[in-house]
KOLNUFI-95385 format. One record per residue (C-alpha): residue number from 1; residue in one letter; chain; x, y, z. Coordinates in steps of 0.5 Angstrom, whole numbers, plus 2048, in hexadecimal, padded with zeros to 3 digits. Example, Ala and Ser with C-alpha at 12.3 -4.5 7.8 and 13.67 -1.06 7.14 Angstrom:
BEGIN
+------+---------+------+-----+-----+-----+
| mipa | tordren | pase |   X |   Y |   Z |
+------+---------+------+-----+-----+-----+
|    1 |       a |    A | 819 | 7F7 | 810 |
|    2 |       s |    A | 81B | 7FE | 80E |
+------+---------+------+-----+-----+-----+
//
This chain:
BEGIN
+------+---------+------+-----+-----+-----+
| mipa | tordren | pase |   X |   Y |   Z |
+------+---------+------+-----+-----+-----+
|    1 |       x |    A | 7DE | 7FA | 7FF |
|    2 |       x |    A | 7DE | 7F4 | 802 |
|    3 |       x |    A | 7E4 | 7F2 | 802 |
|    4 |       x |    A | 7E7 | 7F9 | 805 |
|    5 |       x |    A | 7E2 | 7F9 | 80B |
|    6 |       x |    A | 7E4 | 7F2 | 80D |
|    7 |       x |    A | 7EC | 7F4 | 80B |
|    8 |       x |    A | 7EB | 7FA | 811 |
|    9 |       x |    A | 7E7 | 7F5 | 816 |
|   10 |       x |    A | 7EC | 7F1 | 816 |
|   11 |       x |    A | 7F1 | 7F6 | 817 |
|   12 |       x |    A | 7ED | 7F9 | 81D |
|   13 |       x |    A | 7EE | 7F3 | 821 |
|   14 |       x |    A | 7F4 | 7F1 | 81F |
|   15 |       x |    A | 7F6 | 7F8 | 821 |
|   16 |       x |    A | 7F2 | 7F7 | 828 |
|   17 |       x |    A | 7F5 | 7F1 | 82A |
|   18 |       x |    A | 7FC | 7F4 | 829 |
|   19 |       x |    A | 7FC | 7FA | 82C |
|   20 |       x |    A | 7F8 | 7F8 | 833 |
|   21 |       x |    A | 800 | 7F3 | 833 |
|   22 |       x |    A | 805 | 7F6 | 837 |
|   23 |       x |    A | 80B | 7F8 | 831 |
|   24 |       x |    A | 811 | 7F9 | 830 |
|   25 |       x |    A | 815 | 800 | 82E |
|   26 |       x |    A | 815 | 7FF | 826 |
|   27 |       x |    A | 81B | 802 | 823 |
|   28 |       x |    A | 818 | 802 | 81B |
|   29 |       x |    A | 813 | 808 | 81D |
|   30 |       x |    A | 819 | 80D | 81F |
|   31 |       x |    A | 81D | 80C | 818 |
|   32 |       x |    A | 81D | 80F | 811 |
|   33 |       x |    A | 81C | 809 | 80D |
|   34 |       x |    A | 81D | 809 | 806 |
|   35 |       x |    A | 818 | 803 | 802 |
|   36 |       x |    A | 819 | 800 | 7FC |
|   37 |       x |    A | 815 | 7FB | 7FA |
|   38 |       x |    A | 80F | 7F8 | 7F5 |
|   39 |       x |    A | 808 | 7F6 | 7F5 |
|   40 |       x |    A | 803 | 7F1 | 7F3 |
|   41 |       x |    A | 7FC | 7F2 | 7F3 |
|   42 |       x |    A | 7F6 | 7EF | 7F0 |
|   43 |       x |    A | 7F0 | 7F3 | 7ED |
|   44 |       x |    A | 7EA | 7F2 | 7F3 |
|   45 |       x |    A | 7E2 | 7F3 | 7F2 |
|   46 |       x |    A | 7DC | 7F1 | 7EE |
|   47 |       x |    A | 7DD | 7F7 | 7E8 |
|   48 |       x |    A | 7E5 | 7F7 | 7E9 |
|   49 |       x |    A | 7E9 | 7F7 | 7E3 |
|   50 |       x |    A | 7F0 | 7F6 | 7E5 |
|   51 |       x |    A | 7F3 | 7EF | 7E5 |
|   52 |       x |    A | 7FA | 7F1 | 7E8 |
|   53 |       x |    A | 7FE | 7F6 | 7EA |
|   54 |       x |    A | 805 | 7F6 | 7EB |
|   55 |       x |    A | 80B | 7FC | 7EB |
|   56 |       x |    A | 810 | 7FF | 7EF |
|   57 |       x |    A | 80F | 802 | 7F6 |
|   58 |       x |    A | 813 | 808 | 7FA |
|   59 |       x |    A | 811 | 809 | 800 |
|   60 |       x |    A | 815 | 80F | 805 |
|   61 |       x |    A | 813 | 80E | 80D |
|   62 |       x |    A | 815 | 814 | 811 |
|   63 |       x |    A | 814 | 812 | 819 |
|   64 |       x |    A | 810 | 816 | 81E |
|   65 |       x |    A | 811 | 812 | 823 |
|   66 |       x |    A | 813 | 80B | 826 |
|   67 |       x |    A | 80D | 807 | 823 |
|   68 |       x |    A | 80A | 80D | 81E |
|   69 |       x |    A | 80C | 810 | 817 |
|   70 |       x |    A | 80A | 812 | 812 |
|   71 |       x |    A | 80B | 80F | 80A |
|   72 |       x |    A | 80C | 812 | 804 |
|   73 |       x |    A | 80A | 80D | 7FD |
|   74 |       x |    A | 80B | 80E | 7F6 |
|   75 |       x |    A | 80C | 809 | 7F1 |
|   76 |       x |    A | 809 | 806 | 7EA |
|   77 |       x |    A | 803 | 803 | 7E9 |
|   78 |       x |    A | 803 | 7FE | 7E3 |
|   79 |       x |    A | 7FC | 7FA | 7E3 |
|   80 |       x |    A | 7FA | 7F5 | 7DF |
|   81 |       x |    A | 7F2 | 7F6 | 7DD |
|   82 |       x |    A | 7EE | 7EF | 7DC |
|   83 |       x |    A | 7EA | 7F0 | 7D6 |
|   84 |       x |    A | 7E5 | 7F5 | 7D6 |
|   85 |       x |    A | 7E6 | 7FE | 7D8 |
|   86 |       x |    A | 7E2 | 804 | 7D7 |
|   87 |       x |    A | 7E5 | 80A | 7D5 |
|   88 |       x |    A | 7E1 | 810 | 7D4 |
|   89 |       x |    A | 7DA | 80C | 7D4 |
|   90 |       x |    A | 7DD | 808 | 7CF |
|   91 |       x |    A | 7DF | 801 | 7D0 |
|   92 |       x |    A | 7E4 | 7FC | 7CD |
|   93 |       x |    A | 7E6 | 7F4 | 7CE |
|   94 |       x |    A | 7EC | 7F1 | 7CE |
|   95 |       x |    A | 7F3 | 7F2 | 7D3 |
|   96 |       x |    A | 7F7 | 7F8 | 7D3 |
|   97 |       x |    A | 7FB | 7FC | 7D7 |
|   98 |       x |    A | 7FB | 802 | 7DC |
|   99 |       x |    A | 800 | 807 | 7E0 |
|  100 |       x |    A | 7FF | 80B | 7E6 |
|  101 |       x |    A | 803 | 80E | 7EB |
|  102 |       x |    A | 802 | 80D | 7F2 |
|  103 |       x |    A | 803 | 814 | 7F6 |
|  104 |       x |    A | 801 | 813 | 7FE |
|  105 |       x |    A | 802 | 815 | 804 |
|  106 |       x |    A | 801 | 812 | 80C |
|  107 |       x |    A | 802 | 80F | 813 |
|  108 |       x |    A | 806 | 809 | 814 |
|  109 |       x |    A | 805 | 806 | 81B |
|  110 |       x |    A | 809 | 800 | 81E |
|  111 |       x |    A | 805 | 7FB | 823 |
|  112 |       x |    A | 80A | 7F7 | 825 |
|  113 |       x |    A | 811 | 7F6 | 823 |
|  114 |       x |    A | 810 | 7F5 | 81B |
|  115 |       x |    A | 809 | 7F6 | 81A |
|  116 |       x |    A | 806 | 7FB | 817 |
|  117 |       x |    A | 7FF | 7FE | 815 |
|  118 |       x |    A | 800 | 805 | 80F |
|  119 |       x |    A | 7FA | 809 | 80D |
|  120 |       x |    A | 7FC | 80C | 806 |
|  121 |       x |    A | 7F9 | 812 | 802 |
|  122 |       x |    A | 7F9 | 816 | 7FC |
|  123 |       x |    A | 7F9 | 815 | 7F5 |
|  124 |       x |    A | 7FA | 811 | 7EF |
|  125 |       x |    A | 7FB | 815 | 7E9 |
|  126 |       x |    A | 7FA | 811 | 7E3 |
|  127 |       x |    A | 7FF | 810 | 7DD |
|  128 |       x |    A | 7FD | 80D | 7D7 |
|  129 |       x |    A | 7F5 | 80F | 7D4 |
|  130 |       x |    A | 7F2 | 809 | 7D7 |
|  131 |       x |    A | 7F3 | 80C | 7DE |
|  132 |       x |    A | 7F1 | 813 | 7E2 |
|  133 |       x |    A | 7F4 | 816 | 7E8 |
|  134 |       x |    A | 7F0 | 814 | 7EF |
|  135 |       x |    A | 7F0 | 813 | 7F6 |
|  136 |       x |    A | 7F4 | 80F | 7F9 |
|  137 |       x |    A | 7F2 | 80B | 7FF |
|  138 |       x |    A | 7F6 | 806 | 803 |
|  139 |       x |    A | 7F7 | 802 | 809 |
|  140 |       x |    A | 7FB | 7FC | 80B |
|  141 |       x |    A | 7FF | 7F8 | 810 |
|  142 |       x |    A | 806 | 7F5 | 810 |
|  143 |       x |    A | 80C | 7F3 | 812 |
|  144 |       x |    A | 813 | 7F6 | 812 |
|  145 |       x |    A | 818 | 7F0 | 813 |
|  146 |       x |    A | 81F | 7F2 | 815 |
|  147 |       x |    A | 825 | 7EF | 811 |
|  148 |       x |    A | 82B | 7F3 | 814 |
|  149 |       x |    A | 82F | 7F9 | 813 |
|  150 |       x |    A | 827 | 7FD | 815 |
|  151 |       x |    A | 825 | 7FB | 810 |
|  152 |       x |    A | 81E | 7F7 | 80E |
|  153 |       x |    A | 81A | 7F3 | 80A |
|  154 |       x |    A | 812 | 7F6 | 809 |
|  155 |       x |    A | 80D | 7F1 | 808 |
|  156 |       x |    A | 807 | 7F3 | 807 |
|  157 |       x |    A | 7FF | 7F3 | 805 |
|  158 |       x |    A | 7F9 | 7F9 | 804 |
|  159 |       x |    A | 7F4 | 7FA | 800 |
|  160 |       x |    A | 7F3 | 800 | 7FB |
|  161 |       x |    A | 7EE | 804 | 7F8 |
|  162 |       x |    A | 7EB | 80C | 7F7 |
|  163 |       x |    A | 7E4 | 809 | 7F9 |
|  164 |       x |    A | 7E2 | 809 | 7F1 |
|  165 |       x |    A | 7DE | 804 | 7EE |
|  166 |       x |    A | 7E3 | 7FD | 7ED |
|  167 |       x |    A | 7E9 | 801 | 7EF |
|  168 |       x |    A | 7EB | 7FB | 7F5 |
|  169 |       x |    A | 7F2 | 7F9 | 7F5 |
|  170 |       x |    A | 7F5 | 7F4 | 7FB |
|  171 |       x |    A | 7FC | 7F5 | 7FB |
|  172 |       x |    A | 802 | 7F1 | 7FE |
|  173 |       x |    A | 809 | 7F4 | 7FE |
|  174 |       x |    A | 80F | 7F3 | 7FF |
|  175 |       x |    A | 815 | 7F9 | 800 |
|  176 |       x |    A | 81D | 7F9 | 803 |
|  177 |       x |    A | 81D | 7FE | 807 |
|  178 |       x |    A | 824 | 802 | 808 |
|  179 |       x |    A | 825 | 805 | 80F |
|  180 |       x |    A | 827 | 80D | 80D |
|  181 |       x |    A | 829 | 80E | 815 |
|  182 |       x |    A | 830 | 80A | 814 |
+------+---------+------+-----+-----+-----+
//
């Protein structure tokens, strides 16, 4: 929980010293991008049992203004358990593997030109025996670097998590965003 409360403090202030500034028009808010891209994340947490998490990601943005839009994601999880797991009030030692697919919904917002903070909710239904549905909490900051033609390179970072014990996962992605406006 140490590492989500730094990760929004830090977020805040970046936030309040941004938009204090005067701005630009962004264009990257006023556009329906479709992003597709991975993710790498590491298993975060005293009683965390995920070493590393990686899959595909899709995500949808459908604008609602100059700097606001609203993202849909989905994509598999695969993560890569360290060494011990409970299931069902039993536990295991060595590695394995569990499955989820992320299903989340949430508002995107530009605070300059690129850069953008995102807070996704849902649910993550679980796949294999080794994991279960639950909810879904995530936000993060990135930045949409424009490569020609509208469309984009999305570099990113978020944390993770459904508020369960051990269930903290600081992401980073990276998506090529393909401009659906043209």
């Amino acid at each position: 929980m140490h590492a989500l409360n730094r990760f929004l403090a830090v977020g805040a202030l970046l936030a309040a010293a941004l938009l204090g500034r005067p701005r630009a028009v962004h264009a990257q808010g006023g556009q329906h991008v479709l992003f597709l891209g991975s993710e790498l994340g590491v298993g975060v947490g005293r009683y965390n049992g995920i070493g590393l998490l990686t899959g595909p990601d899709i995500r949808y943005q459908l604008p609602l203004g100059r700097q606001f839009a609203l993202t849909a994601r989905t994509g598999l999880d695969v993560f890569f358990v360290k060494g011990r797991y409970s299931e069902y009030y039993r536990y295991y030692y060595g590695p394995t593997t569990g499955l989820s697919i992320p299903v989340t919904v949430g508002p995107r917002f530009y605070i300059v030109e690129g850069l953008h903070t995102s807070l996704n909710l849902g649910v993550d239904i679980g796949v294999n025996r080794l994991t279960t549905t639950s909810f879904h909490f995530e936000p993060g900051v990135g930045y949409a670097l424009p490569v020609g033609k509208g469309n984009y390179v999305d570099l990113g970072t978020s944390f993770g998590t459904s508020f369960s014990q051990g269930s903290g996962v600081f992401l980073f992605t990276f998506a090529y965003g393909l401009n659906l406006n043209r």
